[in-house]
C-alpha positions in Angstrom: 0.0 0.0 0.0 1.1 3.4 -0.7 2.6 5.5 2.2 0.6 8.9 2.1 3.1 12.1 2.0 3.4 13.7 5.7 2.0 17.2 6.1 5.4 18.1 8.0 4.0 21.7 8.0 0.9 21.1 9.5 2.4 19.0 12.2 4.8 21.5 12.9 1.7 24.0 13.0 -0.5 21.6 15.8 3.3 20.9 17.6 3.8 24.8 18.6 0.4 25.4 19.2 0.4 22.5 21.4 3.7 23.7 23.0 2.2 27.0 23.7 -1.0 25.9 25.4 0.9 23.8 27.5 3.2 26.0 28.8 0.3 28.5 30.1 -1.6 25.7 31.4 1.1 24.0 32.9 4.5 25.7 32.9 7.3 25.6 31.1 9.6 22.7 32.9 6.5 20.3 33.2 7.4 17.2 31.7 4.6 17.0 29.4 5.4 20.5 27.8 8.8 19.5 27.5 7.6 16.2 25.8 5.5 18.5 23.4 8.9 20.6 22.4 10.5 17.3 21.9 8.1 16.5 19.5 8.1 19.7 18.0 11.8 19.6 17.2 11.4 15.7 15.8 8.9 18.1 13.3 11.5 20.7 12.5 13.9 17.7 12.2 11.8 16.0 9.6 11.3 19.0 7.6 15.1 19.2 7.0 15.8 22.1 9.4 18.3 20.9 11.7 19.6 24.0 13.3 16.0 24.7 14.7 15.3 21.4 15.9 18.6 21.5 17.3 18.0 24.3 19.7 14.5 22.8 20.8 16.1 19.4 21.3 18.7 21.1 23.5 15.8 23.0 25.6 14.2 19.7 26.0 17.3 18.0 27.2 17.9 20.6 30.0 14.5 20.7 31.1 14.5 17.5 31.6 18.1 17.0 33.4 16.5 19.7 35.5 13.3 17.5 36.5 13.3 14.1 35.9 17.2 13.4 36.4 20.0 12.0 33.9 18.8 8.4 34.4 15.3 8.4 33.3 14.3 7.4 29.7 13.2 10.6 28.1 16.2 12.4 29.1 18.5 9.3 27.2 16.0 10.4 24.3 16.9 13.5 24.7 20.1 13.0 24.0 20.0 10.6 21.4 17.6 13.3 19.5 19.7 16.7 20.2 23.1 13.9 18.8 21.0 12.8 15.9 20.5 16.8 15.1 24.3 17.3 15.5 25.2 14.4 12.6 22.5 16.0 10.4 24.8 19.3 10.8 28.2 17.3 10.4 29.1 17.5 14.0 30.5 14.4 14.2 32.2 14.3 17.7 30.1 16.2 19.2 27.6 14.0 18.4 30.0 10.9 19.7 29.7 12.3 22.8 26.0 12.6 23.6 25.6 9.2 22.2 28.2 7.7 24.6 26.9 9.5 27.4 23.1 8.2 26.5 24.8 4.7 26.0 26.3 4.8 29.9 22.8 6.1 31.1 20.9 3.6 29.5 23.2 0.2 30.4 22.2 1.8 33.6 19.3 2.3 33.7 17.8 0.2 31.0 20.2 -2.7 30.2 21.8 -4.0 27.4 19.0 -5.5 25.0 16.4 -2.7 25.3 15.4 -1.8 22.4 16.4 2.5 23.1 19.7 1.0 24.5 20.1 -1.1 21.0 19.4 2.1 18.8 21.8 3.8 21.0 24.9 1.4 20.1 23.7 1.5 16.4 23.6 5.6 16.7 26.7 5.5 18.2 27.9 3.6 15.2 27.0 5.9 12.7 28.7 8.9 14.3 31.6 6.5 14.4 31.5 5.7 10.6 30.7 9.2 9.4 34.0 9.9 11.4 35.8 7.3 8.8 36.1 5.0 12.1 35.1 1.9 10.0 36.2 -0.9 11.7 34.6 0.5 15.4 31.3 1.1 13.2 30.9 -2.0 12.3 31.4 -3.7 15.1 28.8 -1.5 16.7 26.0 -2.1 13.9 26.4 -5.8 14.2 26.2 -5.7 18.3 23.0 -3.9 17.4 22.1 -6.2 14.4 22.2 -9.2 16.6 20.4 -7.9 19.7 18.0 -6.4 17.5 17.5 -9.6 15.8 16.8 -11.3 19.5 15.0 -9.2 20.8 12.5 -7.1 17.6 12.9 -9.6 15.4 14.4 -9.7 11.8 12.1 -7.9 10.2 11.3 -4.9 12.6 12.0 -1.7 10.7 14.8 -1.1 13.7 16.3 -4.6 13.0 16.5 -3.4 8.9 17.8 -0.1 9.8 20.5 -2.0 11.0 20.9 -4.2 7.9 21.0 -1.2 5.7 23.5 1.2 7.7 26.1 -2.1 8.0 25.8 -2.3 4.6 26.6 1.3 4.5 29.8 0.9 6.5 30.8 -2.1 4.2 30.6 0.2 1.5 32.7 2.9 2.9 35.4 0.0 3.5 35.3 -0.1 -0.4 33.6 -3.7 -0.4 30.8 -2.8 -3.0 29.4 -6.4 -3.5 28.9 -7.1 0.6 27.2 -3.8 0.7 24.6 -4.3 -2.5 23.8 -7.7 -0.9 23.0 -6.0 2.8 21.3 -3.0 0.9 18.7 -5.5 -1.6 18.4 -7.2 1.6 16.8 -4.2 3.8 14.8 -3.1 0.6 13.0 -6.0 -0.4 11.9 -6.7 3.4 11.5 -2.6 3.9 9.1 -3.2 0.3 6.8 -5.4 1.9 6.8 -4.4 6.0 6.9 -0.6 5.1 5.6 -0.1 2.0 7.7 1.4 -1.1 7.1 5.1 -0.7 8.5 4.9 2.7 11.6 7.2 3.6 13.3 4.2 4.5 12.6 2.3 1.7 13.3 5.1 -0.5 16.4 5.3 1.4 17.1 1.5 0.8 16.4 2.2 -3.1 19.2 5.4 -2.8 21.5 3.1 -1.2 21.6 0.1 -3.7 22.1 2.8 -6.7 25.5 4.3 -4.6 26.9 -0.1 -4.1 25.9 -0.2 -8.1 27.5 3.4 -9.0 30.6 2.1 -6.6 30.6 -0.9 -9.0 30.5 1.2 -12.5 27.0 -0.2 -12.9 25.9 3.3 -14.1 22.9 2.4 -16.0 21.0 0.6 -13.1 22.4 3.1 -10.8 20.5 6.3 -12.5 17.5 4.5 -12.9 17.4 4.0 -9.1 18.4 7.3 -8.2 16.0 8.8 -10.4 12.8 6.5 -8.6 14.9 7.3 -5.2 14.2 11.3 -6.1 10.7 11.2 -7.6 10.1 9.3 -4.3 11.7 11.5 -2.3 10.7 14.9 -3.7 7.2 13.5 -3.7 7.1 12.4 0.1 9.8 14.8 2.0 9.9 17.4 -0.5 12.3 19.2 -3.1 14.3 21.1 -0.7 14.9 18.2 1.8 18.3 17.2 2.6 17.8 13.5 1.8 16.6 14.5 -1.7 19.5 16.3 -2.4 21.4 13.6 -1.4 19.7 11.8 -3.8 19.9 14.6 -6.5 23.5 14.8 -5.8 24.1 11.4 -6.5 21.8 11.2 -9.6 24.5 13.6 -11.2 27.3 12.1 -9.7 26.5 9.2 -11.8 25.8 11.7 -14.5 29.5 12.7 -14.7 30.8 9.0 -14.5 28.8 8.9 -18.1 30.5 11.8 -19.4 27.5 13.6 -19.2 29.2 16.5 -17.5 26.7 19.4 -18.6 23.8 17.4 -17.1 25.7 17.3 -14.1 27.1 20.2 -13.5 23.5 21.8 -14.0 22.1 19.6 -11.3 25.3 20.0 -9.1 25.0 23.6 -8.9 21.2 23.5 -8.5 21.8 21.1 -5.1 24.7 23.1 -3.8 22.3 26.2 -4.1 19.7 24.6 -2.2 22.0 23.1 0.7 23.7 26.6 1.3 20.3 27.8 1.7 19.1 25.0 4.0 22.3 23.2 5.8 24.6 26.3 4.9 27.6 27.1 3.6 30.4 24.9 6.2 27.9 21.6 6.3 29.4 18.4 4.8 26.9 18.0 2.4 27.9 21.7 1.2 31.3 21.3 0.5 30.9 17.6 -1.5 28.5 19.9 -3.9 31.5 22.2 -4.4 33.8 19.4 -4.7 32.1 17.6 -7.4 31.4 21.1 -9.2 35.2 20.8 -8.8 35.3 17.7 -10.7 33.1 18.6 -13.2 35.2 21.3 -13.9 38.3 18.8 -14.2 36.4 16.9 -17.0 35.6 19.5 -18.8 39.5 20.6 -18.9 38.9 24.1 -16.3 41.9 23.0 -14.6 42.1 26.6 -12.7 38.2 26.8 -11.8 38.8 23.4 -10.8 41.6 24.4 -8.5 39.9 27.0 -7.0 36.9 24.8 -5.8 38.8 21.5 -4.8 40.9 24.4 -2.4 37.3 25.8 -1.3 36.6 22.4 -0.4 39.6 21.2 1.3 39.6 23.8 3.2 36.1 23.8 4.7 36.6 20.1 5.3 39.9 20.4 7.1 38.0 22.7 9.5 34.7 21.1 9.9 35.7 17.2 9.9 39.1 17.4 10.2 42.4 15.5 8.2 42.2 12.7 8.9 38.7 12.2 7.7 38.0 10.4 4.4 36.5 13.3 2.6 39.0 15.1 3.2 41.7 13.4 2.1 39.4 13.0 -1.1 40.1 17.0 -1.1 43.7 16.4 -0.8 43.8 14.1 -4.0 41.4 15.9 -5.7 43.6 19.0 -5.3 47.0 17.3 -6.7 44.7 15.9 -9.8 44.1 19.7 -10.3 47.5 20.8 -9.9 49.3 17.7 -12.2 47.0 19.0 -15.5 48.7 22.3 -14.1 51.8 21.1 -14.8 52.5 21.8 -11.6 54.2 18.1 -10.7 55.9 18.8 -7.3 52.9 20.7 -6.0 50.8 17.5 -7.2 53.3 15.4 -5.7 52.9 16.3 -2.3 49.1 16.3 -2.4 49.0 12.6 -3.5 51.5 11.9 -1.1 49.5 13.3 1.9 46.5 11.7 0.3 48.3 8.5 -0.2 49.5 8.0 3.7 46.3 9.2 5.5 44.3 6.5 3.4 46.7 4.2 4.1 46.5 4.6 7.7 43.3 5.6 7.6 41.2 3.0 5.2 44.2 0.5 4.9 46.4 -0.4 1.5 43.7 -2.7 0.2 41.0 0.3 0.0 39.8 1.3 -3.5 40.7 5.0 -2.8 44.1 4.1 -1.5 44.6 1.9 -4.7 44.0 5.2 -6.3 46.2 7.5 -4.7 48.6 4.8 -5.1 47.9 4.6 -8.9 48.0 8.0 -8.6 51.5 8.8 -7.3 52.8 5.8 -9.8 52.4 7.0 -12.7 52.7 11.1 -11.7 56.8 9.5 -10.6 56.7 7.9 -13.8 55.8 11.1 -16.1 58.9 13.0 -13.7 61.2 10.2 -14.1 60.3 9.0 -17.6 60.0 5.6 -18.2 63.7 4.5 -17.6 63.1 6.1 -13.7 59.5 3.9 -13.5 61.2 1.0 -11.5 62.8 3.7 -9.1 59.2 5.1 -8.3 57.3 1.9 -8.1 60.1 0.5 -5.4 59.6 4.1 -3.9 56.4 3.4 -3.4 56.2 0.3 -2.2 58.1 1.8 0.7 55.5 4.0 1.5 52.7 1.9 1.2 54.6 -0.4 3.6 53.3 0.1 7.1 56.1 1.0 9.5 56.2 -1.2 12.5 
């Protein structure tokens, strides 16, 4: 059965009005008015506007600190809601923190297999993974997996959420196949226990396209992405972050076509749109300018494309950090600009730096470290010339070496 779009305006309407009555009838730290701003920030949440929802969750959370004490249940939720608001912004450690401090609260208080203490461990794994903390995610959404398996069943929508965000974390690790197989897993059951105009099951259908795209299945993958943002645009709206992810990725795959004035037209209308909503030093702003970046590479602007991938890398360093896997996408993406510069030693050092943060970082068997190293092979080898190749590939072999 089709799901029916939610009005997110008129709930957030009834949620303030319900907000306000409450706190003249019954003050504004009653626990019931702060469950009513709680639920008006899950509105604003829904709707895509994080920052507001973020500032309501945080009133929420002190109230109820304030009244019903760090142990009790809706203060853990509290948490859990103002941390989820925080990775919706790209604050990933922040976010690592509330989650950890909900997780010691509800061990407490709750034990281990409840299911709020269960979608606490798989939270806590997402902030993890969206750090580029692979190995700790994944450990994390299995713990979940299997107690959510036990304890909801396998075919709860909490048990599939768990499903589809480990095979999320297999496809950061770069293993594509593992994570199409977990993905086609959590959207045929999401299909039939949820319906397929769902967000989650239009989430499911975004996240199979990405394991095809990661596999240079283009074809299949735009014909998801495009039923991912009819889907999306039709139930959240046009100007909903999760449809821009989802228009993003439509011309991501695009540009892998060598349709690059498709995609840059759709790349600048999303990057637009999330200044607007998410502004200008979220995550999901910065990959818009990135892959403008790219798009610009393609299409030989080597200096335009310059000047973006450094826009990029610099917001990135700042907001997630460099040791984070975007940004050392940055890093790379810089040197390819600089080496159709002519600019070799400049290059050099960028897929250098790229090179030894993914290896320590993703490990040497990673896709993108395969790159970087591909990358920094045959850069040594156009320096060199071809008599000076087997000097550079011994070089690097020494690099890619971890030290003891």
């Amino acid at each position: 059965m089709a799901e029916v779009a939610v009005p997110y305006d008129e709930v957030e309407r009834i949620q303030r009005q319900t907000v306000e009555d409450r706190q003249k009838m019954l003050g504004s730290d009653h626990p019931e008015t702060l469950t009513s701003l709680n639920n008006l920030a899950q509105a604003l949440f829904y709707r895509g506007q994080y920052k507001e929802a973020e500032d309501l969750y945080r009133q929420a959370l002190a109230g109820r600190e304030k009244i019903l004490g760090q142990g009790h249940l809706d203060t853990i939720k509290s948490l859990n809601n103002l941390a989820q608001a925080l990775v919706y912004l790209g604050q990933f450690k922040a976010a690592e923190e509330l989650y950890r401090k909900a997780l010691v609260q509800g061990e407490v208080t709750l034990g281990l297999e409840h299911p709020y203490v269960l979608q606490n461990i798989h939270n806590l794994g997402g902030a993890l993974r969206n750090q580029g903390q692979h190995s700790e995610a994944e450990k994390l959404y299995r713990q979940a997996l299997i107690g959510r398996e036990k304890v909801l069943g396998p075919e709860h929508p909490d048990t599939l959420q768990s499903v589809n965000n480990l095979g999320g974390t297999f496809e950061k690790m770069g293993k594509y196949e593992a994570a199409e197989k977990l993905y086609r897993q959590a959207l045929a059951a999401r299909e039939i226990v949820l319906g397929p105009e769902n967000a989650d099951t239009l989430q499911s259908v975004h996240n199979v396209a990405g394991a095809l795209r990661n596999q240079g299945r283009y074809n299949e993958a735009e014909t998801l992405y495009r039923k991912a943002l009819a889907g999306r645009e039709k139930t959240l709206g046009w100007n909903h972050p999760n449809t821009l992810r989802s228009l993003n990725n439509l011309a991501l795959t695009l540009e892998k076509q060598g349709r690059y004035v498709e995609a840059e037209q759709i790349y600048q209308k999303a990057l637009a749109v999330r200044e607007e909503v998410l502004g200008s030093k979220h995550p999901d702003t910065f990959q818009s300018i990135n892959n403008i970046g790219s798009v610009r590479l393609n299409q030989l602007d080597y200096t335009g494309a310059e000047l973006l991938y450094r826009q990029a890398l610099e917001g990135r360093k700042e907001v997630l950090g460099l040791d984070h896997p975007d940004t050392l996408q940055s890093v790379s993406n810089l040197g390819k600009a600089l080496e159709k510069l002519d600019r070799l030693e400049e290059a050099e050092a960028q897929y250098r730096e790229a090179l030894d943060g993914r290896v320590k970082l993703l490990g040497r068997e990673h896709p993108h470290t395969l790159q970087s190293t591909e990358d920094l092979t045959l850069l040594m080898k156009r320096k060199a010339g071809d008599n000076g190749l087997e000097k550079a590939e011994t070089s690097l072999r020494e690099l890619v070496v971890p030290s003891e």
